[in-house]
C-alpha positions as protocol buffer text, in pm:
chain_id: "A"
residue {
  index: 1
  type: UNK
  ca { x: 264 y: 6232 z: 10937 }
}
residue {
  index: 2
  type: UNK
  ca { x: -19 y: 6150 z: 11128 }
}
residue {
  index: 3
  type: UNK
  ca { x: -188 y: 6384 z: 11437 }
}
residue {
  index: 4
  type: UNK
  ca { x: -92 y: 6162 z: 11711 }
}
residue {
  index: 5
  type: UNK
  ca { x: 274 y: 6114 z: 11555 }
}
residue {
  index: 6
  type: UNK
  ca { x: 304 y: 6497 z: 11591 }
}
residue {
  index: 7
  type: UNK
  ca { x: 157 y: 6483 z: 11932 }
}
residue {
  index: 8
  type: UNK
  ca { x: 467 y: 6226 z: 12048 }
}
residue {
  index: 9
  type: UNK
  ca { x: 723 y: 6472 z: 11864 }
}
residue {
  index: 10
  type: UNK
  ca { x: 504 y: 6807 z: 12047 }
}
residue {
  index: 11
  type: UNK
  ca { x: 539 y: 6545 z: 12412 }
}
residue {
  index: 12
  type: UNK
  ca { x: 932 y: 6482 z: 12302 }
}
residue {
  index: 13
  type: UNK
  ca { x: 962 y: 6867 z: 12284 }
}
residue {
  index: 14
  type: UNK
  ca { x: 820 y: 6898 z: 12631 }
}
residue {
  index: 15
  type: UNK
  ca { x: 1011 y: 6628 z: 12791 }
}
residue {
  index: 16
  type: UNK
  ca { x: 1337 y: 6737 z: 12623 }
}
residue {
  index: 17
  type: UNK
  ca { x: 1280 y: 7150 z: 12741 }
}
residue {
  index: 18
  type: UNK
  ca { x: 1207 y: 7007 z: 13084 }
}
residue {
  index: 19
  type: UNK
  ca { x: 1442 y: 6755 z: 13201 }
}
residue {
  index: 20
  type: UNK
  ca { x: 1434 y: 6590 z: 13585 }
}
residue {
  index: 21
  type: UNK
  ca { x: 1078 y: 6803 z: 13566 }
}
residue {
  index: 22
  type: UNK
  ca { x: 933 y: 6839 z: 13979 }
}
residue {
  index: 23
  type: UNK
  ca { x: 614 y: 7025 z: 14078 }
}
residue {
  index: 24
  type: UNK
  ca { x: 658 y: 7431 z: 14173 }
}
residue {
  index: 25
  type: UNK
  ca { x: 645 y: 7499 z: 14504 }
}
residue {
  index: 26
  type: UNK
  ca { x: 324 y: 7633 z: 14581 }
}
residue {
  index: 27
  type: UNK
  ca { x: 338 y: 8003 z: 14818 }
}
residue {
  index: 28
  type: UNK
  ca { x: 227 y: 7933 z: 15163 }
}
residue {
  index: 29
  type: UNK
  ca { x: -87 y: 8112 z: 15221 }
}
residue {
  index: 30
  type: UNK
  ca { x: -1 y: 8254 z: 15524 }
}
residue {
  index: 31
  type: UNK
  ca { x: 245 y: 8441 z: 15424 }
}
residue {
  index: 32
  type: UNK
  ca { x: 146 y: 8647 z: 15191 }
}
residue {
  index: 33
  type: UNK
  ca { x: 421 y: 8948 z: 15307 }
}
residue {
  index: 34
  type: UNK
  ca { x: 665 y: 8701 z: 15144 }
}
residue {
  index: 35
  type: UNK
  ca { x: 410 y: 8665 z: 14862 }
}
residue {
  index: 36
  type: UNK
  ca { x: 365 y: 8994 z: 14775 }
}
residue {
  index: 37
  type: UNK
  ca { x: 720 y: 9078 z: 14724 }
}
residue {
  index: 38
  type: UNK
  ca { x: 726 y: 8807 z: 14529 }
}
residue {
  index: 39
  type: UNK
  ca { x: 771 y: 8866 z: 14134 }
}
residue {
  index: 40
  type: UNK
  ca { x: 589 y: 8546 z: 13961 }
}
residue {
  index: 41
  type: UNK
  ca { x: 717 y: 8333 z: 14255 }
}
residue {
  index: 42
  type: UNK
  ca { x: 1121 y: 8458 z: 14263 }
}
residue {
  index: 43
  type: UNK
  ca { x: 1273 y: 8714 z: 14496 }
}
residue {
  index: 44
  type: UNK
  ca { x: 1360 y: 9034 z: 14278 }
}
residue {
  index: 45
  type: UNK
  ca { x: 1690 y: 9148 z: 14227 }
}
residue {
  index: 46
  type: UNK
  ca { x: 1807 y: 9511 z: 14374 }
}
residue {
  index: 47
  type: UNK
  ca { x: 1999 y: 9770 z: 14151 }
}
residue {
  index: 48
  type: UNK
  ca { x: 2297 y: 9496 z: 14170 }
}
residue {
  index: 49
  type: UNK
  ca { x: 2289 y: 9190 z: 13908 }
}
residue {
  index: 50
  type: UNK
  ca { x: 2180 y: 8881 z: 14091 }
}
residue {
  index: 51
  type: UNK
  ca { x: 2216 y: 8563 z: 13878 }
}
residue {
  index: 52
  type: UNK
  ca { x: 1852 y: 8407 z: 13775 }
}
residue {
  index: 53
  type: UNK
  ca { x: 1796 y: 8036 z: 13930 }
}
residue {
  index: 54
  type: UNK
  ca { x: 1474 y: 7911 z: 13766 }
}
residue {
  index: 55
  type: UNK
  ca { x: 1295 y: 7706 z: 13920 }
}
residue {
  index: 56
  type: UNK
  ca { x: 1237 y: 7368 z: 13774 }
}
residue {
  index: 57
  type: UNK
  ca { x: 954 y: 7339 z: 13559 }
}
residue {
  index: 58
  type: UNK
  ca { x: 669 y: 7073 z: 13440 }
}
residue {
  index: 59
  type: UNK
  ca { x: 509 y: 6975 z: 13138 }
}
residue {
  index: 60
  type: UNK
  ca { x: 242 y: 7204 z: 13240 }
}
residue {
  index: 61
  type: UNK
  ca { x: 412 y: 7522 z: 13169 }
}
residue {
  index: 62
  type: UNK
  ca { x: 457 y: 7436 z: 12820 }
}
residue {
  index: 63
  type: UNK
  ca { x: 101 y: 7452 z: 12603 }
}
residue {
  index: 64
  type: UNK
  ca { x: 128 y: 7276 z: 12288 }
}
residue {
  index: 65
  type: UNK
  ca { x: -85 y: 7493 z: 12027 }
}
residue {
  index: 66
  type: UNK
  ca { x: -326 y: 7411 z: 11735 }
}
residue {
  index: 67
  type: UNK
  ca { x: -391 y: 7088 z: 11840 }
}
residue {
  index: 68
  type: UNK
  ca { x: -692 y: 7084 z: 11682 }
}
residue {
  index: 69
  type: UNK
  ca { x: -552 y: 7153 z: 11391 }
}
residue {
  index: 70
  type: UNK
  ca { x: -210 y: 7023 z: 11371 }
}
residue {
  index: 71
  type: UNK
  ca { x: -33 y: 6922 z: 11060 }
}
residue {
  index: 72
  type: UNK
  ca { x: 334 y: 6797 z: 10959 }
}
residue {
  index: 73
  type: UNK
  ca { x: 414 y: 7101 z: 10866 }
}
residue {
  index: 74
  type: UNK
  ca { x: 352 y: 7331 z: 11162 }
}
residue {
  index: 75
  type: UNK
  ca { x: 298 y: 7367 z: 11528 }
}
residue {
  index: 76
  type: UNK
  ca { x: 398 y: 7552 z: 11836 }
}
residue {
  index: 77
  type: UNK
  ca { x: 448 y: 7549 z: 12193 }
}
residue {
  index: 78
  type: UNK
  ca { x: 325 y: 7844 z: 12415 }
}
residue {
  index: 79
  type: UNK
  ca { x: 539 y: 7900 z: 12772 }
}
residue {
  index: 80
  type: UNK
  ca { x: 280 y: 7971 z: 13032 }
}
residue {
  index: 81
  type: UNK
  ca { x: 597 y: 7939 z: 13349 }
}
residue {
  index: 82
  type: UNK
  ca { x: 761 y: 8193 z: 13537 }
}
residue {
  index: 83
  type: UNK
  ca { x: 1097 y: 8206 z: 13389 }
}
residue {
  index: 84
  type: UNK
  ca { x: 1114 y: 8557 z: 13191 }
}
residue {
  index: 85
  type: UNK
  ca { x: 1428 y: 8392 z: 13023 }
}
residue {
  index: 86
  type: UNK
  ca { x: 1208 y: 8143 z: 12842 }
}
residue {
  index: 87
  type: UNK
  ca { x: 1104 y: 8177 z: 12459 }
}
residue {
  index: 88
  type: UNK
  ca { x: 707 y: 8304 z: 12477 }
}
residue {
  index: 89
  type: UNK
  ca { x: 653 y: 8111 z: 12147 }
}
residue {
  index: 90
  type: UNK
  ca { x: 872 y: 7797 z: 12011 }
}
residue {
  index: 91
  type: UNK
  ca { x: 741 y: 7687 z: 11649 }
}
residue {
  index: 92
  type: UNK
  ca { x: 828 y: 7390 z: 11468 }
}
residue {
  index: 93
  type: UNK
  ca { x: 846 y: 7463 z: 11087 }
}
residue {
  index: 94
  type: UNK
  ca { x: 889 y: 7207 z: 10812 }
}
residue {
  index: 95
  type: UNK
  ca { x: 1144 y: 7290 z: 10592 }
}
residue {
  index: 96
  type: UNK
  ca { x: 1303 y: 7222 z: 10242 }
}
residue {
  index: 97
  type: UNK
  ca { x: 1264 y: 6832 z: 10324 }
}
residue {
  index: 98
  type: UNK
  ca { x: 1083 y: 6539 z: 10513 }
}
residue {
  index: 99
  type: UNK
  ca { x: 1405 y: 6570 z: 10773 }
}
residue {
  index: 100
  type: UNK
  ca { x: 1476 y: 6897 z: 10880 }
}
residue {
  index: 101
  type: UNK
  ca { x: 1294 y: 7105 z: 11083 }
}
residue {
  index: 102
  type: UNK
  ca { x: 1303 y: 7459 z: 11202 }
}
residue {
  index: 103
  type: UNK
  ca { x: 1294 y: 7609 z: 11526 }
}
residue {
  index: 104
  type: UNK
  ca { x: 1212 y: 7921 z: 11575 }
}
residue {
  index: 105
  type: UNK
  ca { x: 1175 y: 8111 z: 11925 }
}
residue {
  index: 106
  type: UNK
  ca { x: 1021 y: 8415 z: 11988 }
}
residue {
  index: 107
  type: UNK
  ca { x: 1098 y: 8616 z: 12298 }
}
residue {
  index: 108
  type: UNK
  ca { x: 821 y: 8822 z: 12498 }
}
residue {
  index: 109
  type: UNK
  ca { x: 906 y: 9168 z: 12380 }
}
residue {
  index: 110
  type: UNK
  ca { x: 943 y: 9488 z: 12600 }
}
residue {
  index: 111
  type: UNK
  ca { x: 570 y: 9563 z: 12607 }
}
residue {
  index: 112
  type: UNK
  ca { x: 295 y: 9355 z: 12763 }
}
residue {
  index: 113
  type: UNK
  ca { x: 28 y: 9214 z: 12582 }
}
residue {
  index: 114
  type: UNK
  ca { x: 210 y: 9227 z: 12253 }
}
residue {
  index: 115
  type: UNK
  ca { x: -32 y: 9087 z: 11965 }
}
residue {
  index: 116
  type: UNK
  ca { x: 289 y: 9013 z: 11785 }
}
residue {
  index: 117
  type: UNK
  ca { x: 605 y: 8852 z: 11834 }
}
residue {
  index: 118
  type: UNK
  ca { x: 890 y: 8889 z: 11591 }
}
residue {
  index: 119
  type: UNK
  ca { x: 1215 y: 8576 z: 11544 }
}
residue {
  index: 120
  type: UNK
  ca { x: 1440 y: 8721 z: 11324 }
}
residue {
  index: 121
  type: UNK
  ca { x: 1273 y: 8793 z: 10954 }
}
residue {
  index: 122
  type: UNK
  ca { x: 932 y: 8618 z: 11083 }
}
residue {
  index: 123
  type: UNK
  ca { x: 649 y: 8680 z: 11324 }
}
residue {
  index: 124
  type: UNK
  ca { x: 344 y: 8575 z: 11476 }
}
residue {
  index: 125
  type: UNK
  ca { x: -1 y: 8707 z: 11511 }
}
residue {
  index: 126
  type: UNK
  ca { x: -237 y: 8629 z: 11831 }
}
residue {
  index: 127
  type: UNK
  ca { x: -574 y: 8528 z: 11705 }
}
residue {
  index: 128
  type: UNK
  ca { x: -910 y: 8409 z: 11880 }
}
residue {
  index: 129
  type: UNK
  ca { x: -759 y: 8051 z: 11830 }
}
residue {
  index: 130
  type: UNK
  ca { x: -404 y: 8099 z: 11957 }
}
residue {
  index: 131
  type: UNK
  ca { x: -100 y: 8238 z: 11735 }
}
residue {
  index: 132
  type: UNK
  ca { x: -74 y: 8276 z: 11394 }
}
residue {
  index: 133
  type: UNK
  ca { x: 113 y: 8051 z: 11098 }
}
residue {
  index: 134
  type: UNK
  ca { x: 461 y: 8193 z: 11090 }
}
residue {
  index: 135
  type: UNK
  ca { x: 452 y: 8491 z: 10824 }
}
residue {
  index: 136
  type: UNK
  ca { x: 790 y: 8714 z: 10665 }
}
residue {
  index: 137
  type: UNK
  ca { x: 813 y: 9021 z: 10770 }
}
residue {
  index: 138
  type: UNK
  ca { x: 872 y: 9050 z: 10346 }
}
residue {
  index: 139
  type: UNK
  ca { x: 1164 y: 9111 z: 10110 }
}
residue {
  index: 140
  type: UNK
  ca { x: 1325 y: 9373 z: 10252 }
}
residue {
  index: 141
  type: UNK
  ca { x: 1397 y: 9179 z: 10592 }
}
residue {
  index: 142
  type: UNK
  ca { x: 1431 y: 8776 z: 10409 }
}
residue {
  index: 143
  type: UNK
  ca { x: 1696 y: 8836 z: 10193 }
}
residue {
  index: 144
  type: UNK
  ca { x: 1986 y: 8618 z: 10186 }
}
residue {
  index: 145
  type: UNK
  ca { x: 2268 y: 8834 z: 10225 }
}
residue {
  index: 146
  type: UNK
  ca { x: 2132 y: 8933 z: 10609 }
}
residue {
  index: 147
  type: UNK
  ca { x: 2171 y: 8710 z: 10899 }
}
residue {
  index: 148
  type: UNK
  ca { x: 1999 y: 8842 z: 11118 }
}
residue {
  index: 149
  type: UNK
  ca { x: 2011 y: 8732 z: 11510 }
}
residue {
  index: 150
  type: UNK
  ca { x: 1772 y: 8971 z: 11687 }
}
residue {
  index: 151
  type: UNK
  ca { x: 1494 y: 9201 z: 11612 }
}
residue {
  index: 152
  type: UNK
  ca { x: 1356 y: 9432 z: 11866 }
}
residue {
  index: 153
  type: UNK
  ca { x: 1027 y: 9652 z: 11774 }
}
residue {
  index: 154
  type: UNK
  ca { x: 903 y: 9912 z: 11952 }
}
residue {
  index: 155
  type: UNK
  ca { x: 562 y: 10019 z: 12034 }
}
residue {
  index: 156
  type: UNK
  ca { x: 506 y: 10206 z: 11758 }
}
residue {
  index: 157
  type: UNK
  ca { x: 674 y: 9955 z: 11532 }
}
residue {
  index: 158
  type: UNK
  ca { x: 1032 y: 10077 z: 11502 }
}
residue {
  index: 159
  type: UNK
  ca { x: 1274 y: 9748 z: 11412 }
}
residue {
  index: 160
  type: UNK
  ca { x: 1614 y: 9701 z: 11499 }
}
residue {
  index: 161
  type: UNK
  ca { x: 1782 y: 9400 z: 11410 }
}
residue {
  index: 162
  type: UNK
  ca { x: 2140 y: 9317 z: 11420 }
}
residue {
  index: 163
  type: UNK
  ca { x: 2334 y: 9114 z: 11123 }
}
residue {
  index: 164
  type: UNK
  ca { x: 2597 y: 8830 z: 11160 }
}
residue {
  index: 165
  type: UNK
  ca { x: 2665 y: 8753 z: 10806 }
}
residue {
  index: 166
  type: UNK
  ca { x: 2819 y: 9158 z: 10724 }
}
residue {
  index: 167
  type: UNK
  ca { x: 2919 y: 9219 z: 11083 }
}
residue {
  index: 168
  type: UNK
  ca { x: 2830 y: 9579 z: 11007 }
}
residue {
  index: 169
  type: UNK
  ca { x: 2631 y: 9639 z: 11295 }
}
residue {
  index: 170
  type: UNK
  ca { x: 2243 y: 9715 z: 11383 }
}
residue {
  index: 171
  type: UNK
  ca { x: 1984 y: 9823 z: 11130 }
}
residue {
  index: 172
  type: UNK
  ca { x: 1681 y: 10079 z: 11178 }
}
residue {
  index: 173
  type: UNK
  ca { x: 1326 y: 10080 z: 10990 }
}
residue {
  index: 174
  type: UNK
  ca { x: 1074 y: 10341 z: 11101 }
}
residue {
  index: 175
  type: UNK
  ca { x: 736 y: 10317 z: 10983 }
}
residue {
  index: 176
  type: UNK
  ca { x: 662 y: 10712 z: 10826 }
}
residue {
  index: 177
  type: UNK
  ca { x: 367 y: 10785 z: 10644 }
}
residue {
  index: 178
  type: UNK
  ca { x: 205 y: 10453 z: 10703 }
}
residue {
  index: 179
  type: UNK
  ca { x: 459 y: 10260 z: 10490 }
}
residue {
  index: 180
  type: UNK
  ca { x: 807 y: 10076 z: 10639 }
}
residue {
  index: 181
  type: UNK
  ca { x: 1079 y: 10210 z: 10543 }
}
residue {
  index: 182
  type: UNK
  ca { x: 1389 y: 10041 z: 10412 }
}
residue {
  index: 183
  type: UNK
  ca { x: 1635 y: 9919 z: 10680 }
}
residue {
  index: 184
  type: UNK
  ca { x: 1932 y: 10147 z: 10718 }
}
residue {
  index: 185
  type: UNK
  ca { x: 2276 y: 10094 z: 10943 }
}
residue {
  index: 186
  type: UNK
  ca { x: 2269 y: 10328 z: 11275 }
}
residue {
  index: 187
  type: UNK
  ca { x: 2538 y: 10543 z: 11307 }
}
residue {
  index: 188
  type: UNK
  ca { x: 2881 y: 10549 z: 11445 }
}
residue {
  index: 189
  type: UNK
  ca { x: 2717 y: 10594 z: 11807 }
}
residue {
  index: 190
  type: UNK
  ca { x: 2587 y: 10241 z: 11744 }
}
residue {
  index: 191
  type: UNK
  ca { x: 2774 y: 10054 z: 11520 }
}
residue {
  index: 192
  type: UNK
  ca { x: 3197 y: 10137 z: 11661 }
}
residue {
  index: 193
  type: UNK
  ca { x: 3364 y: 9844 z: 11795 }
}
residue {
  index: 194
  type: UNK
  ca { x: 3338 y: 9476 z: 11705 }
}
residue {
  index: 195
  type: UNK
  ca { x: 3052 y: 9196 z: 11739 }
}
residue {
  index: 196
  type: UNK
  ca { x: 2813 y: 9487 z: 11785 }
}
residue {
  index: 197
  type: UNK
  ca { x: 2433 y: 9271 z: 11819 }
}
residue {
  index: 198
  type: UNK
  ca { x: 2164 y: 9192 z: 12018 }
}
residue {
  index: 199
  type: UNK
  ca { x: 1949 y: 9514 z: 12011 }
}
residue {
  index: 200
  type: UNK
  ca { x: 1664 y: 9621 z: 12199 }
}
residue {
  index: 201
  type: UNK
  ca { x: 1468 y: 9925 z: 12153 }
}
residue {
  index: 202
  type: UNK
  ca { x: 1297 y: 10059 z: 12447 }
}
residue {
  index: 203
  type: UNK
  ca { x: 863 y: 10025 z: 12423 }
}
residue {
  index: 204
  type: UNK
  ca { x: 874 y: 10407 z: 12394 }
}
residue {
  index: 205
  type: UNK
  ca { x: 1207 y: 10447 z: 12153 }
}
residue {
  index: 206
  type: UNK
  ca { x: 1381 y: 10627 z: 12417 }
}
residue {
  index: 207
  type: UNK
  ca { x: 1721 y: 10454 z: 12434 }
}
residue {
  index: 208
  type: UNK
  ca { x: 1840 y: 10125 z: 12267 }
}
residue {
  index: 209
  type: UNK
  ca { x: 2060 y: 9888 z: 12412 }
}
residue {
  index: 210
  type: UNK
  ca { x: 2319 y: 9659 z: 12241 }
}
residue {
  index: 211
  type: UNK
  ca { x: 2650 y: 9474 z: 12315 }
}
residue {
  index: 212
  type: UNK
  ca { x: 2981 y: 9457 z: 12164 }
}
residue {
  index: 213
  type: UNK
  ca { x: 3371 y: 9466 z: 12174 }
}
residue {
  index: 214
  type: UNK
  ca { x: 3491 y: 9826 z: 12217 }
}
residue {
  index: 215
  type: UNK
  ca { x: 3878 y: 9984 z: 12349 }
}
residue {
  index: 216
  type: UNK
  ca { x: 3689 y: 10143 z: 12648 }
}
residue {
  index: 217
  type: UNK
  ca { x: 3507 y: 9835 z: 12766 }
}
residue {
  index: 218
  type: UNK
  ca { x: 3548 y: 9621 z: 13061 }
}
residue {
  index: 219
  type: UNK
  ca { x: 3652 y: 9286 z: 12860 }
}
residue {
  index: 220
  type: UNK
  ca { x: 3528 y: 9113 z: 12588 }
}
residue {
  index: 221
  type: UNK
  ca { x: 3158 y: 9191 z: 12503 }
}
residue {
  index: 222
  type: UNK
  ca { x: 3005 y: 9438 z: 12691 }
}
residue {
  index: 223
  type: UNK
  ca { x: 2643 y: 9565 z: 12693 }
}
residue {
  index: 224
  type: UNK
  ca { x: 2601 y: 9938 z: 12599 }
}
residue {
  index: 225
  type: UNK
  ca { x: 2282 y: 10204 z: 12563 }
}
residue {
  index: 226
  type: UNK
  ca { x: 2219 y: 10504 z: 12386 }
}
residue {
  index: 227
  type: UNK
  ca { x: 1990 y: 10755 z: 12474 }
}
residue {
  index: 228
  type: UNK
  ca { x: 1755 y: 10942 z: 12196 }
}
residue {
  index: 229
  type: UNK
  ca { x: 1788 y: 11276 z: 12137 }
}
residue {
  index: 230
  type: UNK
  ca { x: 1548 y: 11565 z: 12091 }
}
residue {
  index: 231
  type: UNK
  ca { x: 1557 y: 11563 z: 11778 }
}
residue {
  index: 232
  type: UNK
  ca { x: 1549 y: 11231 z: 11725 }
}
residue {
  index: 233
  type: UNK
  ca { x: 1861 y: 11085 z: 11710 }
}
residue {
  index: 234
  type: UNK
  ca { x: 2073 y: 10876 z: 11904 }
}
residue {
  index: 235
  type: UNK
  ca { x: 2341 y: 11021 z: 12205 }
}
residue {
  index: 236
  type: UNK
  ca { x: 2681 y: 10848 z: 12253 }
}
residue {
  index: 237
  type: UNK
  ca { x: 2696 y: 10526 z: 12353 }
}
residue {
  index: 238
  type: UNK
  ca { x: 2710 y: 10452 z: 12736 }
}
residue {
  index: 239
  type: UNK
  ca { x: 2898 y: 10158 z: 12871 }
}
residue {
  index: 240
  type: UNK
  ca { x: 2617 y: 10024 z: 13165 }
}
residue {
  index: 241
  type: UNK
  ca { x: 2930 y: 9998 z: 13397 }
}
residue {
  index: 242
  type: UNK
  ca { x: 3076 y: 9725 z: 13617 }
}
residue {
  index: 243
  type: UNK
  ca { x: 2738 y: 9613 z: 13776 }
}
residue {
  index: 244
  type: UNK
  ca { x: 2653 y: 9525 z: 13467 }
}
residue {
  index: 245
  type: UNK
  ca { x: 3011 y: 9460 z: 13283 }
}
residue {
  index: 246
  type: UNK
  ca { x: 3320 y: 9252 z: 13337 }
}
residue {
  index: 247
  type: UNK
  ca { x: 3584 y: 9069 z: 13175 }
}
residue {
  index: 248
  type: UNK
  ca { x: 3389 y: 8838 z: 13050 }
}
residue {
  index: 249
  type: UNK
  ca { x: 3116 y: 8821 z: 12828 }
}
residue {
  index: 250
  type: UNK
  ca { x: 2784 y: 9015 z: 12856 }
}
residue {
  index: 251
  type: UNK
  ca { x: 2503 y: 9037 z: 12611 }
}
residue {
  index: 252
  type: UNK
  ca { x: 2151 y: 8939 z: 12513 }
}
residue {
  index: 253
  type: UNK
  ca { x: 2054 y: 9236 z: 12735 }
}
residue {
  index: 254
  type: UNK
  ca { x: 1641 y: 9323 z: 12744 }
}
residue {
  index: 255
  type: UNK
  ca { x: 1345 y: 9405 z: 12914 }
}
residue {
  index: 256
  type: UNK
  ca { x: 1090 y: 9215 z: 13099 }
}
residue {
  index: 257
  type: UNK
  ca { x: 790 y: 9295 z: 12929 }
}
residue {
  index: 258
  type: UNK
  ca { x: 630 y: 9480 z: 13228 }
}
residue {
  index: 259
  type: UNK
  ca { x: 946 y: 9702 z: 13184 }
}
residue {
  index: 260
  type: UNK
  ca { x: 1045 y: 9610 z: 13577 }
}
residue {
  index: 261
  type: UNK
  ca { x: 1359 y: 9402 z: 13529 }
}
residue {
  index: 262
  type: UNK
  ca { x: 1662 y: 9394 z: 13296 }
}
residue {
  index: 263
  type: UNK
  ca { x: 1779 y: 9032 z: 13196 }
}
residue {
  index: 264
  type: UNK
  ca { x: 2092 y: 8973 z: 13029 }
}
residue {
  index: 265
  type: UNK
  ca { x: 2357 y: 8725 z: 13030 }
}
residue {
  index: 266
  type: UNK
  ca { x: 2710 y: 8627 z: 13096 }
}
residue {
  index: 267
  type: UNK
  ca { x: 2961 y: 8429 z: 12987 }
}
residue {
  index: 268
  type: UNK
  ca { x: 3285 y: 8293 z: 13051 }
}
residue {
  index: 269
  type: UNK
  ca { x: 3488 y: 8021 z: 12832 }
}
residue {
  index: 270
  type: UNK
  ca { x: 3604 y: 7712 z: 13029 }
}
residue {
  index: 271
  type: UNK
  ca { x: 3892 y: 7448 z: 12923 }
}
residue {
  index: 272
  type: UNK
  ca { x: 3816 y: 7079 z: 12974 }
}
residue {
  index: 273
  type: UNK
  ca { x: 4085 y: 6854 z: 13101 }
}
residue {
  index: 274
  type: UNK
  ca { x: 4148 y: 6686 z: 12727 }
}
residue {
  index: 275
  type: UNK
  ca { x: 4228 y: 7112 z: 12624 }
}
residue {
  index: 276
  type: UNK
  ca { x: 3881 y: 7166 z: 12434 }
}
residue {
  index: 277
  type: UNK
  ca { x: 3673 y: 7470 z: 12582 }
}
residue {
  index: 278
  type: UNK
  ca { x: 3300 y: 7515 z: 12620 }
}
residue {
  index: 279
  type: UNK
  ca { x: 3147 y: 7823 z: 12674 }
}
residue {
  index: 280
  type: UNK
  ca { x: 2936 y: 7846 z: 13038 }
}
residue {
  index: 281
  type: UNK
  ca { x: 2693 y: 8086 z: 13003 }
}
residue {
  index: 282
  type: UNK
  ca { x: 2455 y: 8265 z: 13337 }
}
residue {
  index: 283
  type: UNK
  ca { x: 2119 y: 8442 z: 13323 }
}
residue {
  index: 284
  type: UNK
  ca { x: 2123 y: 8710 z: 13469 }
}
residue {
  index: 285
  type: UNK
  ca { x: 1882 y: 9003 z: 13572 }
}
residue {
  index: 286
  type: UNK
  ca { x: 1815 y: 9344 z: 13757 }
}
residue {
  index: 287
  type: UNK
  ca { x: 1587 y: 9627 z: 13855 }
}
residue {
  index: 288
  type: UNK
  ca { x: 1508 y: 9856 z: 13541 }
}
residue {
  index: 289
  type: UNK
  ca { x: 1564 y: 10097 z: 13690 }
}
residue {
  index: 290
  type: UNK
  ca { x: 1970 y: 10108 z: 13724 }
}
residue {
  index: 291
  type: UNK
  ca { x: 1884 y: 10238 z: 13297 }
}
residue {
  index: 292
  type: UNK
  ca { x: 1736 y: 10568 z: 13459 }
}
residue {
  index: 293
  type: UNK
  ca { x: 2085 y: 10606 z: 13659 }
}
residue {
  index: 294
  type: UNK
  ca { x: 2273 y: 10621 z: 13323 }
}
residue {
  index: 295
  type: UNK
  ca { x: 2034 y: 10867 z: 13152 }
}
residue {
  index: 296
  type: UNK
  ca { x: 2245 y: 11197 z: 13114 }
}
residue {
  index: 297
  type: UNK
  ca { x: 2048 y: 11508 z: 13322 }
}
């Protein structure tokens, strides 16, 4: 496969993300009261859930990567919009033959200028030249009897990932004396209920969000946090409560990576008129700081 084959596939991509694609509105410059309330162009939400509207996006927002160097078995977009719901990295991987190949996305993580970015058992380094070759975070993450969904990492290199092939819940590995230690299940604080994924470990390790089915939720899935303790372990889990929950589906919950906003979405499962059902899913996000409301005093 030829460099300006791949470039048709990388314009494909772009065309495909960014369907019915129209320019951004541009702020008016003399307003810039409006502007300055403004987060990257949207009205911010209060301490109440507001559902996330993107605006429509071009071709410009998406950067395809390595272009200089691009090859049939690699490449990447880079998202340069204002959408915080949108993958920071998508890569393209070739994969056990000519037809298949792999997507993986990798969401901005709850710190800003992260040097890494993890999807599932692989990650990404930034270098001077743009990001990295996708690499395995090694044996004791790529093993075939884990399915994992999502990993969160924290600033100092905690992981937490969830599972979907064991459905046993979410996994810990601390780096301690330099060296990673092997993955381990959470506890019973963590891991009670059913469907119990998505994680996300605070920047600073100080509470870790997840969702799942539990008797003293709201519906279905609901989105839950835990609080570390002094000595380092994790407090009861915390239902975030009807602004957050309902009786529908809520997961997928995280951080914007300036730590301002919490995104998370919802769900609800619709019936077509032949009797088949779809699932119609909402982004939706909210000021950080309704977390500090649920911390126990």
């Amino acid at each position: 496969m030829n460099k300006n084959i791949i470039k048709l596939l990388a314009l494909a991509f772009v065309i495909f993300s960014n369907a019915c694609n129209t320019k951004k509105p541009e702020t008016k410059k003399n307003n810039s009261s409006i502007a300055e309330n403004l987060y990257f162009g949207y009205k911010p939400p209060g301490l109440n859930p507001e559902v996330f509207v993107p605006k429509k996006s071009t071709s410009e927002d998406w950067k395809l990567g390595n272009e200089d160097s691009l090859d049939m078995e690699e490449f990447y977009f880079t998202y340069s919009g204002n959408d915080p719901f949108q993958p920071a990295v998508v890569v393209y991987r070739q994969e056990e033959n000519y037809y298949r190949a792999s997507k993986y996305t990798f969401q901005p993580s709850g710190a800003e200028n992260s040097n890494i970015l993890y999807s599932r058992h692989n990650y990404i380094e930034r270098t001077d030249s743009g990001w990295s070759k996708l690499k395995s975070l090694g044996p004791m993450f790529d093993r075939k009897d884990l399915g994992i969904m999502v990993l969160s990492t924290s600033a100092n290199g905690t992981i937490v990932f969830d599972d979907y092939k064991t459905d046993e819940g979410i996994r810990i590995s601390r780096i301690k004396d330099g060296k990673r230690e092997e993955p381990k299940l959470l506890g019973k604080e963590i891991n009670s209920g059913k469907l119990v994924a998505h994680p996300f470990i605070a920047p600073d390790e100080s509470y870790l969000i997840w969702d799942g089915e539990r008797e003293d939720g709201y519906g279905k899935s609901d989105i839950y946090i835990s609080f570390q303790q002094q000595d380092g372990s994790w407090g009861s889990a915390i239902n975030m409560g009807d602004k957050i929950n309902s009786e529908l589906v809520e997961n997928g919950a995280r951080l914007t990576p300036d730590g301002k906003y919490l995104l998370f979405t919802r769900s609800e499962e619709k019936v077509k008129e032949d009797g088949s059902t779809y699932w119609e899913t909402k982004d939706y996000w909210v000021d950080a700081k309704i977390i500090e409301q649920l911390r126990p005093q």
